[in-house]
N, C-alpha and C positions, 0 to 999 in steps of 0.2 A: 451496507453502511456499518456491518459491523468493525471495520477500521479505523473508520471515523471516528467510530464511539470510544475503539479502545486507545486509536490516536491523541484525542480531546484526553481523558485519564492519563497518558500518560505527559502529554505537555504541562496539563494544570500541576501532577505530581510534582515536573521538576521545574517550575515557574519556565516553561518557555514558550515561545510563538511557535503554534502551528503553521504549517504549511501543506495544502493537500494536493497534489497532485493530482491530471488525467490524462493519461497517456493516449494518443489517438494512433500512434507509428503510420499516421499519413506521411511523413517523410519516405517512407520506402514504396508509398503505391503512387507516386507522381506521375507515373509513368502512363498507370491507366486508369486514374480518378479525374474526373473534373475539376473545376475550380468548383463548381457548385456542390460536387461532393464533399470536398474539401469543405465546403462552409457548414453542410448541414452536419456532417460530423462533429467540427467546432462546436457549433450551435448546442447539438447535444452534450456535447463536454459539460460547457458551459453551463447548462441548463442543471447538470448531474452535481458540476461545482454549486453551486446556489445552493443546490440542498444538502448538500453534506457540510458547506461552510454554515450555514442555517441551525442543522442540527448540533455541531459542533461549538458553537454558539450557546446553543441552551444548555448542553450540555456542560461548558466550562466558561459561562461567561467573562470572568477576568482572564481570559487566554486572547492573546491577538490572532485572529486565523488570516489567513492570506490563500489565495488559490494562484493556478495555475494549470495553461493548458499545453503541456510537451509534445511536438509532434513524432519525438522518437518511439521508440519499442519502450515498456514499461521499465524494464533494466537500465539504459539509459539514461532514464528521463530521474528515477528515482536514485540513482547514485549521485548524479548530476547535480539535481539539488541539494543534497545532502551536503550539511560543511562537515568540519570537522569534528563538532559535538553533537550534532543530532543522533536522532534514535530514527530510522527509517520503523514505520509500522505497516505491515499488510497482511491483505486477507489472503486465508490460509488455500483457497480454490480461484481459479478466474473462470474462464468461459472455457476450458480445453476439453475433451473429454476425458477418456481411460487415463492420459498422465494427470492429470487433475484429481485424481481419486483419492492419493493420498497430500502429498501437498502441490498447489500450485507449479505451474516450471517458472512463471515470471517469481512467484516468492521465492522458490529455488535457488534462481539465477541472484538474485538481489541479495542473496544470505551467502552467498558461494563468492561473489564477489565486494563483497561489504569490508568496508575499513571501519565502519561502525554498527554499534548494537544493530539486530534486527528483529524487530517481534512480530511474530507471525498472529495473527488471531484467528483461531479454529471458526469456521463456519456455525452455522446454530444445527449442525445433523453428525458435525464434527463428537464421536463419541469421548474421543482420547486422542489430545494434541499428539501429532508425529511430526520427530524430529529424526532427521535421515541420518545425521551423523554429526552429533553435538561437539564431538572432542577434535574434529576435523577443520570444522569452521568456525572463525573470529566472530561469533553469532552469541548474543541472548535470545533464548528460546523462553518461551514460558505463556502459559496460559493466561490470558486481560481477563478474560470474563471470569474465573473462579480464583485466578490469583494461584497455584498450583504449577509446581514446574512439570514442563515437558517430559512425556518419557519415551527413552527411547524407543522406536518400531522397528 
């Protein structure tokens, strides 16, 4: 949830509506998911949105939040929404292992392909934002939680 939190800070910053995404990329297991798997996936999405739009809420009450649930891969689903002036926000690790060590591959991927800002927010074990290669990609980097720019690793 820490995206959320630093999502919510950065919408109220610039008076705009949040939008949270949750990516399920049940779209690429149709093949061998059920429909019933397909629902309880949903269902968790779902359930995972409520509380992040919840805590996003308390946290920035005058922000409009809105959710949604994408069945693409996270990269799609988060460029996809994205217009032309948002800020895309994500946490700095997902679920991967050893590539996940330093920064996520879906936040990777979203920074690498972004036509807009991206901020990444360090995990809470996160010592010192890393940023892979800032003068390469069309990205803000920077750390939500201390407010301190990214340096490079």
């Amino acid at each position: 949830m820490r995206a959320v939190r630093g999502a919510a800070g950065e919408a109220a910053a610039r008076s705009q509506p949040l939008r949270i995404v949750y990516a399920t990329g049940t779209s690429h297991g149709r093949l061998y998911l059920s429909r019933e798997d397909i629902q309880q996936i949903d269902g968790f999405a779902e359930g995972v949105l409520e509380e992040a739009a919840a805590l996003a809420r308390r946290l920035a009450p005058a922000v409009p939040v809105t959710t949604a649930v994408c069945e693409n891969e996270p990269t799609a689903c988060l460029l996809g929404e994205a217009g032309p002036d948002a800020t895309i926000v994500v946490g700095s690790r997902g679920r991967g292992g050893f590539a996940s060590l330093l920064v996520g591959s879906d936040s990777l991927r979203v920074a690498a392909r972004s036509h807009v800002p991206v901020v990444v927010v360090p995990s809470s074990d996160d010592r010192e934002p890393y940023c892979p290669a800032p003068r390469a990609l069309p990205v803000c980097w920077r750390c939500v939680e201390t407010g301190e720019p990214a340096r490079s690793g």
